[in-house]
DRENFI-906259 format. One record per residue (C-alpha): residue in one letter; x, y, z. Coordinates in steps of 0.25 Angstrom, whole numbers, padded with zeros to 4 digits, always signed. Layout:
BEGIN
aXYZ
...
REM end
This chain:
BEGIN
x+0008-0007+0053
x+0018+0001+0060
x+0034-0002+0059
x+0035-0006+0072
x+0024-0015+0074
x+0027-0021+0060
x+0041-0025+0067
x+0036-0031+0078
x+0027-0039+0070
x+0039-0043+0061
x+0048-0044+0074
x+0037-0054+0081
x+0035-0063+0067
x+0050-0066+0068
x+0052-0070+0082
x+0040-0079+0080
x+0049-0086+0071
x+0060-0084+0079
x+0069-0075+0071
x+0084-0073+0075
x+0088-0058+0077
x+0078-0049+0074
x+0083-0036+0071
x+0074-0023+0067
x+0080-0009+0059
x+0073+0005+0058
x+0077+0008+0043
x+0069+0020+0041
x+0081+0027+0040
x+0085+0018+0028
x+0074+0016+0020
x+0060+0020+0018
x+0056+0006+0013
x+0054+0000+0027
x+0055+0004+0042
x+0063-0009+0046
x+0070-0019+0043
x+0069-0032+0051
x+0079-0044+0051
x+0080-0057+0056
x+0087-0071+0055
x+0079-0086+0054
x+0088-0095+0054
x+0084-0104+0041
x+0076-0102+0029
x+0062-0109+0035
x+0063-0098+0046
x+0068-0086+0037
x+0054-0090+0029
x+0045-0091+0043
x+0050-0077+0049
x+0046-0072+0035
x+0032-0077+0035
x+0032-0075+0052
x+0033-0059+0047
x+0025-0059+0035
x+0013-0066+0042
x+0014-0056+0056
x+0015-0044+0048
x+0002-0047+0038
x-0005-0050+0052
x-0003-0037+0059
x-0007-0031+0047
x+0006-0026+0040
x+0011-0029+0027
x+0021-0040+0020
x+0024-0034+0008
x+0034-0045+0004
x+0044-0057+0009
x+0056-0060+0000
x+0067-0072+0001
x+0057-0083+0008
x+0058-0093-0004
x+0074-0094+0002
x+0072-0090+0014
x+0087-0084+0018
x+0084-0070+0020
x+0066-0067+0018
x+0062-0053+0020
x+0049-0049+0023
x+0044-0036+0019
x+0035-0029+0027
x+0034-0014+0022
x+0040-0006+0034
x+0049-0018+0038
x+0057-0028+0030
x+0061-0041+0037
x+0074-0048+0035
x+0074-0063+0038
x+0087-0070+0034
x+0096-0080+0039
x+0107-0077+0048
x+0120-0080+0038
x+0112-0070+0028
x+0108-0060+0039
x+0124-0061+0043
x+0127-0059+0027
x+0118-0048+0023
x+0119-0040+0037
x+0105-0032+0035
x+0108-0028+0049
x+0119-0019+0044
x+0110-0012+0032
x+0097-0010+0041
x+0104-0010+0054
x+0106+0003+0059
x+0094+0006+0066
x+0089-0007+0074
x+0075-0006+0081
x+0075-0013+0093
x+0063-0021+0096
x+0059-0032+0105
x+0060-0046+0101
x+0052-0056+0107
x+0063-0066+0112
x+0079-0063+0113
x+0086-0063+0100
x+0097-0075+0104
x+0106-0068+0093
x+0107-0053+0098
x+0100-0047+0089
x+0100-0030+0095
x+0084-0032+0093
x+0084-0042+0104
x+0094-0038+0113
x+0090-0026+0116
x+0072-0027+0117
x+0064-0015+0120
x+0048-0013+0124
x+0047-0006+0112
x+0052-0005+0098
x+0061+0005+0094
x+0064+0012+0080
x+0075+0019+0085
x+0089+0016+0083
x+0094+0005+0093
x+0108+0004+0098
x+0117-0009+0092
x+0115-0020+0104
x+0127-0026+0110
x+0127-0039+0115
x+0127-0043+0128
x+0142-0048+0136
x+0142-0061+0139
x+0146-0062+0155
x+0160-0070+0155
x+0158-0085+0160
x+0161-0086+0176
x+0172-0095+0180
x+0172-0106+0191
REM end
């Protein structure tokens, strides 16, 4: 399967479960291990485990490979390994803690979510028509307009 339908298929299984801030790096230029590096939040250890299984299921049935899902028994931080993409799924105090973000970050790929990230996430702020591998710029977000008086 090619890396960027592998993504989608992984992007898709999430938001079925409703994952929180989806966010996708390029990290060809790191490592020759794997092309990306997805991460995303569940807010307890029951959806940590579903978004897990969601991915591992959806890659088998458009024929890719699971080649093996570590941290489910606990169910804080379960990542699914999926040869050219690794997926992070972690709660939100142990994303904050460990910031992978900031280790694999430096070469987002913008990709269009299905519904609007309610926490910001770049991948969702910004959707294209088409994937893109190529370096994205940081989003900002948007002003609040200030409150009208009476």
């Amino acid at each position: 399967m090619d890396i960027r339908k592998l993504q989608r298929v992984i992007v898709d299984a999430l938001e079925d479960v409703k994952a929180q801030d989806i966010k996708v790096f390029n990290t060809t230029h790191l490592t020759s291990l794997f092309d990306r590096v997805i991460v995303a939040s569940g807010t307890s250890n029951r959806q940590t485990k579903s978004l897990a299984s969601s991915v591992r299921e959806k890659v088998k049935e458009n024929g890719g490979d699971v080649i093996s899902t570590e941290g489910e028994d606990i169910g804080e931080w379960v990542l699914v390994d999926c040869g050219d993409a690794v997926v992070h799924i972690l709660q939100p105090a142990l994303r904050q803690y460990y910031n992978l973000e900031e280790i694999w970050g430096d070469k987002p790929v913008r990709i269009k979510l299905s519904t609007p990230n309610p926490f910001g996430g770049a991948s969702a702020s910004e959707p294209l028509d088409d994937e893109e591998e190529d370096e994205a710029p940081a989003a900002k977000p948007a002003r609040k307009a200030p409150a009208r008086r009476r």
